[in-house]
Phi, psi and omega in degrees: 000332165296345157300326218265324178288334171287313171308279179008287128016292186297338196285343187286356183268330180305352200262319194302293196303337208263334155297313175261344156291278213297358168278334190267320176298310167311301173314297182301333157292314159304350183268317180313306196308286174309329213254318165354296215257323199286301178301324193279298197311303187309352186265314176315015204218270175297107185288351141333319194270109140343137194225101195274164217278350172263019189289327196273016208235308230249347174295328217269326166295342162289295175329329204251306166300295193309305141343291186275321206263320186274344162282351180263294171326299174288013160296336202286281159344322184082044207224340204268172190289119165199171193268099179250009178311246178332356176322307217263023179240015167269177186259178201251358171227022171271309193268359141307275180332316185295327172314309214275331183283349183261343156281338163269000174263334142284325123009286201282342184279297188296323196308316177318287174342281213287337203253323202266345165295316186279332172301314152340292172305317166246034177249260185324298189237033142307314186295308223237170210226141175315164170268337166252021167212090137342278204306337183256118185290137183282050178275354187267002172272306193277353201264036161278326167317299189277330144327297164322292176331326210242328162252042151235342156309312202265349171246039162258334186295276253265300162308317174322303173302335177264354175227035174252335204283324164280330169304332180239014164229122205283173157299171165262034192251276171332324167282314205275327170284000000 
């Protein structure tokens, strides 16, 4: 069964780059965001600088991808919220097992996220249009939802695979015992 974690393997560099675009869209999104926010307070003061009227319409929709989107990131990472208070008083494959049920029950969250969001996104918010750029559908409100999803789906495969992948590769705890 350990040959099959080496092809595996291989998948790993598609999950980095797919890890540093979405880390570089985060990033380029808090740079919007700050220059955004910045323009608006400062405008709101110099009556030179214009102080546009979508600036808080359009921070709280960045704000909302960085979110959801950075919640995906710390998947990746192994970062994300979780209860370890009983690890080191479990047995080591009590507390494996518990890894693998708790990466399919996010798994099973992006899978929701991606599929019951995007119907959300292009049901609900095809219709209706920001209020303070007419011209723009809020399907651009919602769709951070089912974006999270499908890359939390896709670095939860990757955690999955590393912590069944740990049941046949022993620690070096374990090994030395």
């Amino acid at each position: 069964m350990p040959e099959i974690f080496q092809k595996l393997k291989k998948a790993d560099a598609v999950y980095d780059k797919m890890y540093k675009l979405l880390m570089l869209i985060c990033k380029l999104l808090l740079i919007a965001d700050i220059c955004i926010t910045t323009e608006s307070v400062i405008g709101r003061f110099v009556l030179v600088i214009p102080d546009p009227a979508w600036s808080e319409e359009i921070v709280l929709i960045l704000m909302s991808y960085m979110a959801v989107l950075s919640a995906a990131l710390a998947i990746r990472r192994n970062a994300h919220i979780r209860m370890t208070s009983f690890d080191r008083y479990l047995p080591k494959k009590v507390v494996k097992t518990l890894d693998v049920v708790a990466d399919i029950a996010v798994l099973i969250l992006g899978i929701i996220m991606l599929v019951i969001g995007m119907q959300y996104a292009l049901q609900v918010g095809a219709k209706g249009r920001l209020v303070s750029l007419p011209k723009v559908s809020k399907f651009w409100q919602y769709f951070p939802i089912p974006l999270a999803g499908f890359f939390m789906i896709v670095f939860e495969i990757e955690q999955v695979t590393k912590h069944i992948e740990a049941f046949f590769i022993p620690d070096d705890k374990e090994a030395k015992a």
